[in-house]
C-alpha positions as CSV (number, residue, x, y, z in Angstrom):
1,X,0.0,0.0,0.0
2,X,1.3,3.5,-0.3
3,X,0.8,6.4,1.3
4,X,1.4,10.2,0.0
5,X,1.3,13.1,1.5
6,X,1.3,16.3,-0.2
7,X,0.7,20.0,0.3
8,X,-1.0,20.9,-3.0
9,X,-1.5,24.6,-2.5
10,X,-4.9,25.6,-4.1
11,X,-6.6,22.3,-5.7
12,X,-8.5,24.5,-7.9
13,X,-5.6,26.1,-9.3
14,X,-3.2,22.6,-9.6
15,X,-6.1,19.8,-10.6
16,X,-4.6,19.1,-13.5
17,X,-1.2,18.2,-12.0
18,X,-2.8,16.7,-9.3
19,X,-4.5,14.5,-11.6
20,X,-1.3,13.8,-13.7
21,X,0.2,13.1,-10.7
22,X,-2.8,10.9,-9.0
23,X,-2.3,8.6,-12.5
24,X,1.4,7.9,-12.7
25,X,2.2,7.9,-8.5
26,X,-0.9,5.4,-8.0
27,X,-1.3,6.0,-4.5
28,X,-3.7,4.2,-2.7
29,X,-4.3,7.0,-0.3
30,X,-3.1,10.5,-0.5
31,X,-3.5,13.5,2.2
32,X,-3.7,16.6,0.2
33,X,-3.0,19.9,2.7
34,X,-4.1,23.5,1.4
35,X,-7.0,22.4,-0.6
36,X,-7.9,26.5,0.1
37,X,-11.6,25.1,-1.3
38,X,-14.9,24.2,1.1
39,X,-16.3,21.3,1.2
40,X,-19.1,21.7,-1.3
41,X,-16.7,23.4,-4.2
42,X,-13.8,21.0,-4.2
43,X,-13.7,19.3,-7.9
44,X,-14.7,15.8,-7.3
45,X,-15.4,14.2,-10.6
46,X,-12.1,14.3,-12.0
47,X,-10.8,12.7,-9.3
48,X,-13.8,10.2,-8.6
49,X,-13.1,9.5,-11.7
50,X,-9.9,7.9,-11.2
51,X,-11.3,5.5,-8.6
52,X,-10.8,7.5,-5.1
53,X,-12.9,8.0,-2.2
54,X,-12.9,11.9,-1.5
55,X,-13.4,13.0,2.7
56,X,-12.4,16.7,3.0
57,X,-12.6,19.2,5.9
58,X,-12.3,22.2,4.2
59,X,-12.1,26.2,4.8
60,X,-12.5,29.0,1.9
61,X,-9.7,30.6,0.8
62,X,-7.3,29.2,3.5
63,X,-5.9,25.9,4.5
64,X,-8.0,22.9,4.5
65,X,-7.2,19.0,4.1
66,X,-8.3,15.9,2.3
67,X,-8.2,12.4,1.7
68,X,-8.3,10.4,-1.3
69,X,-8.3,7.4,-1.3
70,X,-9.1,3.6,-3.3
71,X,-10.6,2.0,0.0
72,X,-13.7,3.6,1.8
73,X,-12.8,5.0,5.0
74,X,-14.8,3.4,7.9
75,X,-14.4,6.2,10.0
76,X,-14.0,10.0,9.1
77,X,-12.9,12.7,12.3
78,X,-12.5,16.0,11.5
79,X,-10.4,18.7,13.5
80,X,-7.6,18.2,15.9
81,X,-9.0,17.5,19.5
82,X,-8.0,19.7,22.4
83,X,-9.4,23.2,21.7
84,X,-13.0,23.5,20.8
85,X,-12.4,27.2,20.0
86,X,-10.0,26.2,17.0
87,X,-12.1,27.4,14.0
88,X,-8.8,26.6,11.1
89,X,-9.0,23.1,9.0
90,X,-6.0,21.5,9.5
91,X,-6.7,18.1,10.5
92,X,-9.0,15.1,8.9
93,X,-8.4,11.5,10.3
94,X,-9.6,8.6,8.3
95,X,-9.7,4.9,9.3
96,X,-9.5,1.5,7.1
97,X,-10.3,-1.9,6.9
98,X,-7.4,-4.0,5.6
99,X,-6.2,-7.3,5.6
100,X,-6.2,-8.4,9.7
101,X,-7.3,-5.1,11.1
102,X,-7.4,-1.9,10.5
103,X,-4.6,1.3,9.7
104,X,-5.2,5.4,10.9
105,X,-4.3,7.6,8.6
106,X,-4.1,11.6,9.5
107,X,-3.7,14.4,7.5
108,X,-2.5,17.5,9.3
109,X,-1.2,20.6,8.3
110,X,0.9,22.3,11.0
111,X,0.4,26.4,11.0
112,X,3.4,27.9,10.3
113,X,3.3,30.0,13.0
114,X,5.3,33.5,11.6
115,X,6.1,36.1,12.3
116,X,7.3,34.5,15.6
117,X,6.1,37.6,17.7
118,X,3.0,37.6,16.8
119,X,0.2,35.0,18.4
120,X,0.9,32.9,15.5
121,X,3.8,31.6,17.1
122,X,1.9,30.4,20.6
123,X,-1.0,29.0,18.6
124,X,1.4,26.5,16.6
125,X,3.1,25.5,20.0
126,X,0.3,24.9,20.9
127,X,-1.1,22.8,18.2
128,X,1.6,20.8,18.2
129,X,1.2,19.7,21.7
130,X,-2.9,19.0,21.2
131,X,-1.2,17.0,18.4
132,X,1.0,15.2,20.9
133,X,-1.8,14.7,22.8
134,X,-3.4,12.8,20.6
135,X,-1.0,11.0,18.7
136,X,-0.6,9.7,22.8
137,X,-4.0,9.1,22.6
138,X,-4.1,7.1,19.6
139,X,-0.6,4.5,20.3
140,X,-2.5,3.1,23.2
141,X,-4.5,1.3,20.4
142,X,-1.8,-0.7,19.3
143,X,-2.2,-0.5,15.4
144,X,-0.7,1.2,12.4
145,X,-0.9,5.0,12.4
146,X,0.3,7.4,9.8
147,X,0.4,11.1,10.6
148,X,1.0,12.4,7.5
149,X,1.2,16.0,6.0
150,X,3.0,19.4,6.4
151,X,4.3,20.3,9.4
152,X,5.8,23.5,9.1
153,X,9.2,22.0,11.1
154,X,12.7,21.6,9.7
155,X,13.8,18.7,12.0
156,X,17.7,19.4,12.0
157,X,20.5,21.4,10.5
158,X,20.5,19.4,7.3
159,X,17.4,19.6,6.4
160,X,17.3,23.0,4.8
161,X,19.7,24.5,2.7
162,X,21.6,27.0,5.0
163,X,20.9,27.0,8.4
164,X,21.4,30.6,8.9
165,X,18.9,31.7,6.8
166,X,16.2,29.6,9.0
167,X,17.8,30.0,12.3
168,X,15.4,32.9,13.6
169,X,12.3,31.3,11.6
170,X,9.4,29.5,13.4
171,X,9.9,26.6,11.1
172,X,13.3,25.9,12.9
173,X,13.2,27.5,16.3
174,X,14.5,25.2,19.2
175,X,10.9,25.6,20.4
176,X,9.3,23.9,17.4
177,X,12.5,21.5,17.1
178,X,11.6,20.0,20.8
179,X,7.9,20.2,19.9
180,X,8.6,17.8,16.8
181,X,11.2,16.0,18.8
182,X,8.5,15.0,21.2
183,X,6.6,13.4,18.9
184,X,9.5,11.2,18.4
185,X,10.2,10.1,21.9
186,X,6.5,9.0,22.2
187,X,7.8,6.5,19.5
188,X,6.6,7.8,16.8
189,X,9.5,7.2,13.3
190,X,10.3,9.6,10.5
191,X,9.0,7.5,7.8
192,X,12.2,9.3,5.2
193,X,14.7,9.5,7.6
194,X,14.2,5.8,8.9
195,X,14.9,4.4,5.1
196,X,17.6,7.4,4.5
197,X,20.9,9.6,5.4
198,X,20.8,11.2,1.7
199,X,21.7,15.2,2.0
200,X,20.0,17.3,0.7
201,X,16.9,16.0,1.2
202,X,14.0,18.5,0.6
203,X,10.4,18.6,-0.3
204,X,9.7,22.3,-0.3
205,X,11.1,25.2,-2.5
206,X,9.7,28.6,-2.4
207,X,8.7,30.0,-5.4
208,X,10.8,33.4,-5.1
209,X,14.5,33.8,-6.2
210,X,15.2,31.0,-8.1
211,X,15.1,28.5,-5.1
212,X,14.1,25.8,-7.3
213,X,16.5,26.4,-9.8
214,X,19.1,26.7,-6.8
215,X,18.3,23.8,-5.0
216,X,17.4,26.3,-2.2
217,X,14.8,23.9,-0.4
218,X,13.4,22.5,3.1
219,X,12.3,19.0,4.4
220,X,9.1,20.0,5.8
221,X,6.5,17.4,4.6
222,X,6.9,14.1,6.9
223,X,4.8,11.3,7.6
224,X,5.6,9.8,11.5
225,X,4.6,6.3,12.2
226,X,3.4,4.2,15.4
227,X,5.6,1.2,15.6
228,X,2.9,-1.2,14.2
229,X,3.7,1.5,11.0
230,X,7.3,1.4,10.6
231,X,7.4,-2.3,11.4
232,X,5.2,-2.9,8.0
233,X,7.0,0.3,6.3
234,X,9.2,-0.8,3.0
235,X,10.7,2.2,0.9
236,X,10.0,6.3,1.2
237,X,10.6,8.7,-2.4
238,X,10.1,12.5,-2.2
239,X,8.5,12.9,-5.6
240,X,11.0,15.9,-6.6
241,X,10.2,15.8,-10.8
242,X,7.0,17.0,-9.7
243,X,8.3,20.7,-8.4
244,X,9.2,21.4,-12.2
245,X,5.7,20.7,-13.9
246,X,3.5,23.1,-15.0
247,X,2.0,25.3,-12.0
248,X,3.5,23.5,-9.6
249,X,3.0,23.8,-6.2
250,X,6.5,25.0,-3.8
251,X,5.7,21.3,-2.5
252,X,6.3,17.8,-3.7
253,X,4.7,14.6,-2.8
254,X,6.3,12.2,0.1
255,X,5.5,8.9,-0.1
256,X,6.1,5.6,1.8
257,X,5.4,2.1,0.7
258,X,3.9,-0.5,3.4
259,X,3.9,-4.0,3.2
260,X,-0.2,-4.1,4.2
């Protein structure tokens, strides 16, 4: 089975790569983030066409998250527990019936949380430890779960191309470095980095000053897994051929091949 994430940044205005890209990658389940589409306007029949289930939890104009995939989810949450108050899409859970069980898959986009002195900063902090929380929550079953999506964290030093540049950003503060780090020490595995030690690895390149061209990028799209995950997990590619389409989005695809 494989499993993609992928921040496509306006599904309106990339459904035709997404498409091309939903046709030769195959995925059997694929966590789009920043749909920027509600629920009732996002373009469906090209990609029913293809053969996938479609569960979104949308927002207009800004972020918003989806599922596709070839199995029908037997159970759809929407929105990150932990703060009722928390009006922003950034979180759809889906669960599915395979072969002796079941799998979790999440897609979450992580705010970004600049500038840092603004109340951006506090709200990702905290976001990321209601997604602690759960991901807590959610090991105590025992079963395969993939949080997948963008996190808005540069894990370490060689993950972006010059660590000076980031050093100040919220992306790569030691505050959102521990948050991430956390994550890990519950036991959750870095789906890429537990298959490789290839630098530079990246999966985001901002569209300004040639950073594409320049190789100027950032790991920032990950997919963590519970140990019943990783122990199934067979290969990880960062789709890179995909930054250099046509009206690309400044992310590519990550995906991980599981042996269920």
């Amino acid at each position: 089975m494989k499993i993609a994430t992928w921040n496509i940044n306006g599904v309106k205005a990339r459904l035709d790569g997404l498409v091309a890209w939903l046709k030769a990658s195959n995925p059997d389940i694929a966590c789009l983030q920043e749909i920027k589409s509600v629920d009732d306007t996002f373009p469906r029949e090209e990609i029913e066409a293809l053969g996938y289930h479609i569960e979104t939890h949308g927002q207009k104009g800004f972020n918003g998250v989806a599922l596709l995939s070839k199995l029908r989810p037997d159970e759809v949450n929407r929105g990150l527990p932990g703060d009722d108050s928390d009006e922003q899409s950034r979180f759809i859970e889906g669960v599915f019936s395979i072969a002796g069980g079941a799998i979790r898959v999440c897609c979450l986009y992580l705010p970004n949380g600049n500038p840092v002195e603004s109340e951006k900063y506090p709200y990702k902090l905290g976001w990321m430890q209601r997604l602690a929380s759960f991901a807590k929550e959610r090991l105590l079953l025992e079963e395969p779960l993939i949080l997948a999506g963008d996190y808005n964290v540069i894990p370490e030093a060689h993950d972006c191309w010059d660590v000076n540049v980031w050093r100040n950003d919220a992306l790569f503060l030691p505050e959102t470095r521990a948050a991430f780090r956390r994550l890990r020490n519950l036991g959750l595995t870095d789906a890429v980095r537990t298959t490789t030690d290839e630098v530079p690895l990246y999966s985001f390149w901002d569209y300004q000053a040639g950073c594409w061209q320049k190789n100027f990028g950032i790991r920032i799209d990950h997919l963590m897994l519970s140990p019943e995950a990783a122990d199934k997990l067979v290969s990880t590619s960062i789709e890179k051929h995909v930054r250099a389409w046509e009206k690309p989005s400044d992310h590519v695809p990550v995906a991980a091949q599981f042996a269920f």
